[in-house]
DSSP file (Angstrom, degrees, kcal/mol; ACC not computed):
  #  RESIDUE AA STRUCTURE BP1 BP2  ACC     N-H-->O    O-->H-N    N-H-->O    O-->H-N    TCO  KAPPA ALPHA  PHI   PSI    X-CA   Y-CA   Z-CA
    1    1 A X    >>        0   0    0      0, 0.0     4,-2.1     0, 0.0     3,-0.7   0.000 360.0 360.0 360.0 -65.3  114.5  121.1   82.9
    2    2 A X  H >>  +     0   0    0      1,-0.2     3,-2.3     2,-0.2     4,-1.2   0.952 360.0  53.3 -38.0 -77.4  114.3  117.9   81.5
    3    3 A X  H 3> S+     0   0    0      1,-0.3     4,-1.9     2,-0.2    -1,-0.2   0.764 109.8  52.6 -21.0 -44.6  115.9  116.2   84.4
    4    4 A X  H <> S+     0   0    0     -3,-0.7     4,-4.7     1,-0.2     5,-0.3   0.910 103.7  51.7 -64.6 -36.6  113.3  117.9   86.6
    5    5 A X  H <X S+     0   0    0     -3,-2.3     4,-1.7    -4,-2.1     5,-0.3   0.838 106.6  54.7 -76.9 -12.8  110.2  116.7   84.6
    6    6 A X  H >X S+     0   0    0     -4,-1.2     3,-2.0     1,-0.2     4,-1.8   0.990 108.4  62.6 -76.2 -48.5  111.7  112.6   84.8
    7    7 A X  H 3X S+     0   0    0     -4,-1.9     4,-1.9     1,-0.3    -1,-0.2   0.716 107.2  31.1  11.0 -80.0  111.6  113.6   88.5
    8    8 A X  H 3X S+     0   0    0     -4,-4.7     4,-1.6     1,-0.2    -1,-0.3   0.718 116.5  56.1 -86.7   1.8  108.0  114.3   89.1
    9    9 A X  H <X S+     0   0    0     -3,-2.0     4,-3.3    -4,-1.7     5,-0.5   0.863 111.8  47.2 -88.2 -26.2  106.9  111.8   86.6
   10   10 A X  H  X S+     0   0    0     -4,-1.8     4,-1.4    -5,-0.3     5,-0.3   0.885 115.5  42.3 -50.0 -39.2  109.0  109.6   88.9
   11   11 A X  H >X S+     0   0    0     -4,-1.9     4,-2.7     3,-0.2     3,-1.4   0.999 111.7  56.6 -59.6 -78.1  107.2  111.2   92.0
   12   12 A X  H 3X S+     0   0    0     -4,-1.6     4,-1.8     1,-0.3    -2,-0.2   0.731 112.7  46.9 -31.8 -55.7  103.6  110.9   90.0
   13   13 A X  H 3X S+     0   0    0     -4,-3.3     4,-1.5     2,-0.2    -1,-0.3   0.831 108.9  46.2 -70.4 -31.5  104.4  107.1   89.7
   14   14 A X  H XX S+     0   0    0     -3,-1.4     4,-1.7    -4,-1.4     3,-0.8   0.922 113.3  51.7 -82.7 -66.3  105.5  106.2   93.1
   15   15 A X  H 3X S+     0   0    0     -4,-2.7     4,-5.4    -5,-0.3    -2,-0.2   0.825 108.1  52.4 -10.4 -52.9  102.4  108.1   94.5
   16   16 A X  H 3X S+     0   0    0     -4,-1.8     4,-2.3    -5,-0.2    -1,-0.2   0.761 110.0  47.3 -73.4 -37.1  100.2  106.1   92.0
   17   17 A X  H <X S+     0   0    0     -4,-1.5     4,-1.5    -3,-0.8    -1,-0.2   0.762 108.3  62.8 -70.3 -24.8  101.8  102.5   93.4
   18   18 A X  H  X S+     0   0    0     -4,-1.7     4,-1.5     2,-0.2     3,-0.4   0.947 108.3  42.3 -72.4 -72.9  101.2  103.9   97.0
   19   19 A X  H >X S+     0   0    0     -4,-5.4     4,-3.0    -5,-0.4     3,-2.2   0.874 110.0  43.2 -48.2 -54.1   98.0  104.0   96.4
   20   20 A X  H 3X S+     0   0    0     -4,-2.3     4,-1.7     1,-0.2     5,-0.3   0.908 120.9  54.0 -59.8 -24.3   96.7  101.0   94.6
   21   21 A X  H 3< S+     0   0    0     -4,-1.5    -1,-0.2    -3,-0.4    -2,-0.2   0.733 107.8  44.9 -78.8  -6.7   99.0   99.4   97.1
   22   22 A X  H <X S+     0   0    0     -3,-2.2     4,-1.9    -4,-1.5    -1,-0.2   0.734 110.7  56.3 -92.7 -36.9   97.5  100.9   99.9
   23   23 A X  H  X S+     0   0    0     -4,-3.0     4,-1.2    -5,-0.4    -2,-0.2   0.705 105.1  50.5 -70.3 -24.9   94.1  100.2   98.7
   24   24 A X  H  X S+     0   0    0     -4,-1.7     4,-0.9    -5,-0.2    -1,-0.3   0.418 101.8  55.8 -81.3  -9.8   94.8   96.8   98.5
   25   25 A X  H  > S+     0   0    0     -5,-0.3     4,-0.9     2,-0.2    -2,-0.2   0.609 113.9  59.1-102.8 -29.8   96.2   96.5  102.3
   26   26 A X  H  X S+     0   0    0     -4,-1.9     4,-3.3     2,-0.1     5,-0.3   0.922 103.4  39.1 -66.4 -57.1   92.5   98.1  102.7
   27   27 A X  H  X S+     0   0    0     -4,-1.2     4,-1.3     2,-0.2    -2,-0.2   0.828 114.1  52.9 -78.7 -13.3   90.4   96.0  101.4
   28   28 A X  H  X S+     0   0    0     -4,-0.9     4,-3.0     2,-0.2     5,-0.2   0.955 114.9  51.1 -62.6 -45.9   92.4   92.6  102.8
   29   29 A X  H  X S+     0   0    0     -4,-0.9     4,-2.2     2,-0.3     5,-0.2   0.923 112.4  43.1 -55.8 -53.5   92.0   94.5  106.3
   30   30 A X  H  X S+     0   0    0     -4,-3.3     4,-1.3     1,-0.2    -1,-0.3   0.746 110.3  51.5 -68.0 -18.0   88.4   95.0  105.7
   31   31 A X  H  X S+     0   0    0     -4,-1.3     4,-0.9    -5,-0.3     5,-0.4   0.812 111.5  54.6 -90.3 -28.6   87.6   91.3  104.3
   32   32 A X  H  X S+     0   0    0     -4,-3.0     4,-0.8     2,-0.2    -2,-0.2   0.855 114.2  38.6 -78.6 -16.3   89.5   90.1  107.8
   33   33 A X  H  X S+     0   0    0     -4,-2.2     4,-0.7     1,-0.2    -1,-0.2   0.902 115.3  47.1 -86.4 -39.0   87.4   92.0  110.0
   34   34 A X  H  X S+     0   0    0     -4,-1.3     4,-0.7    -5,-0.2    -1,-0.2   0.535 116.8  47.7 -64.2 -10.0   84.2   91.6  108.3
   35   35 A X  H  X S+     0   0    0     -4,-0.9     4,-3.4    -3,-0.2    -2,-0.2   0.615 111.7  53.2 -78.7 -40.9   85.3   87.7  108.2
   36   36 A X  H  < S+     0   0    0     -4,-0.8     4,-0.5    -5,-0.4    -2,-0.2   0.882 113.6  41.9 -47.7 -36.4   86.2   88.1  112.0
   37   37 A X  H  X S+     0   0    0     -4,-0.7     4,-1.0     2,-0.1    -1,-0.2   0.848 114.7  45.9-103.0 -30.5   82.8   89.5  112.8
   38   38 A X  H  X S+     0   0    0     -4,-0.7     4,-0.7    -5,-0.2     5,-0.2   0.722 105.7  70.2 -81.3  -5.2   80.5   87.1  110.5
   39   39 A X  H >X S+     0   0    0     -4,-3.4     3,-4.2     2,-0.2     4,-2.9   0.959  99.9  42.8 -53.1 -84.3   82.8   84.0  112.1
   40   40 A X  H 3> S+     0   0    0     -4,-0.5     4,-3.2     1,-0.3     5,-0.4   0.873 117.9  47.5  -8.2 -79.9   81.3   84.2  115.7
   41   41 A X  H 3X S+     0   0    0     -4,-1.0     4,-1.2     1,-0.3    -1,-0.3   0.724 108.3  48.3 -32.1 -37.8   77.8   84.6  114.4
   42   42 A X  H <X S+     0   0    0     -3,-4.2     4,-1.0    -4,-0.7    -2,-0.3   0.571 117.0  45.5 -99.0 -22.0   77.6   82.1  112.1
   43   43 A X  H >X S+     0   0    0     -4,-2.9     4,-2.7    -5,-0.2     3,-0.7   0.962 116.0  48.0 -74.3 -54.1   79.3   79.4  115.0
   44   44 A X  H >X S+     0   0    0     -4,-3.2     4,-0.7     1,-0.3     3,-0.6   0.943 106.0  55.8 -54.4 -47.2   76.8   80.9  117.8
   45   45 A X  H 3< S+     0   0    0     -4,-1.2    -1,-0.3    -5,-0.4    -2,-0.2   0.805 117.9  35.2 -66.3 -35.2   73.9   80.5  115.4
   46   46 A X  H << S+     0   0    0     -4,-1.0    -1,-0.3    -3,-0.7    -2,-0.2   0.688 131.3  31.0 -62.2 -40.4   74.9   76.6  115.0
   47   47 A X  H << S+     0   0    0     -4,-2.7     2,-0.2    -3,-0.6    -3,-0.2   0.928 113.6  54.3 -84.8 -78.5   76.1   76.1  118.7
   48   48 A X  S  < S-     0   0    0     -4,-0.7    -1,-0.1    -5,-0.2     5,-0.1  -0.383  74.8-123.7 -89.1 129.4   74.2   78.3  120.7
   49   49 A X        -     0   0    0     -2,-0.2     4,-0.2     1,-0.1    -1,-0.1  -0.476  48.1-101.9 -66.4 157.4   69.9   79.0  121.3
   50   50 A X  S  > S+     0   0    0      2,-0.2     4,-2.4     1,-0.2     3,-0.4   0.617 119.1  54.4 -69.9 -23.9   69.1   82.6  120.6
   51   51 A X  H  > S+     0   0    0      1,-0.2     4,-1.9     2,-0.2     3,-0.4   0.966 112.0  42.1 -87.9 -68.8   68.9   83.7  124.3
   52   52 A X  H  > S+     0   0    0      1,-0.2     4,-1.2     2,-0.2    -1,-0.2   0.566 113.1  56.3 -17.5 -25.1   72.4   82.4  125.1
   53   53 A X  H >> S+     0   0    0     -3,-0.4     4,-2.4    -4,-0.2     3,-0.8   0.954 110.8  44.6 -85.5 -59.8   73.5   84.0  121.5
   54   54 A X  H 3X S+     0   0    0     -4,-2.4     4,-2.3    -3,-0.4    -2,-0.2   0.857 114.6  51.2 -58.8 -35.2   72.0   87.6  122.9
   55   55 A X  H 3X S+     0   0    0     -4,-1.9     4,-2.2     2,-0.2    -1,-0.3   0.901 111.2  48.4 -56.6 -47.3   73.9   86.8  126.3
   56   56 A X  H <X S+     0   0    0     -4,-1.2     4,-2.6    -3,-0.8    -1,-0.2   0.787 116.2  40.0 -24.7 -70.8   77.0   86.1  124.6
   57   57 A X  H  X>S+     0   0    0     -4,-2.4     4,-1.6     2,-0.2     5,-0.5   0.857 101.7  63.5 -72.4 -39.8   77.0   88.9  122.7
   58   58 A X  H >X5S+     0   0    0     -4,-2.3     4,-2.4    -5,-0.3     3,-0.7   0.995 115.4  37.9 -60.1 -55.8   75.7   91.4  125.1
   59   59 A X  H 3<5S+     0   0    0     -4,-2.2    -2,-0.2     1,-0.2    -1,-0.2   0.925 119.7  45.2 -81.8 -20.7   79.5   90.5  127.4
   60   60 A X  H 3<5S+     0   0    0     -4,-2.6    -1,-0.2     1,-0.2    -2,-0.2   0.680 125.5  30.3 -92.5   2.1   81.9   90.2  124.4
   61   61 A X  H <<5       0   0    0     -4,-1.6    -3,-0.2    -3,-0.7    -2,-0.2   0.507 360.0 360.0-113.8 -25.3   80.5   93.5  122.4
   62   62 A X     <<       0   0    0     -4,-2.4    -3,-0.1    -5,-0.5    -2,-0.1   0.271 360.0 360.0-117.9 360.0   79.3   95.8  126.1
């Protein structure tokens, strides 16, 4: 009985590491894509006038 219970607290804890580790492998994933998407933007808005920005956007997003 004992044996069983170090078991699932063993389980309980590797579960618990899956997550925060998982959670963390989310949010890096979400800060490179949300950096990924505000790069562009913030170069065209420096480079490019706004009707060339819309053009831009219109063939690399459609």
């Amino acid at each position: 009985m004992k044996q069983h219970l170090i078991i699932m607290q063993r389980i309980r804890d590797h579960s618990r590491e899956n997550i925060s580790a998982r959670s963390s492998v989310k949010n890096k994933l979400f800060n490179l894509v949300t950096d990924w998407l505000n790069f562009p933007a913030r170069v065209k808005a420096a480079h490019l006038p706004l009707v060339d920005c819309g053009k831009v956007r219109g063939q690399v997003f459609f």
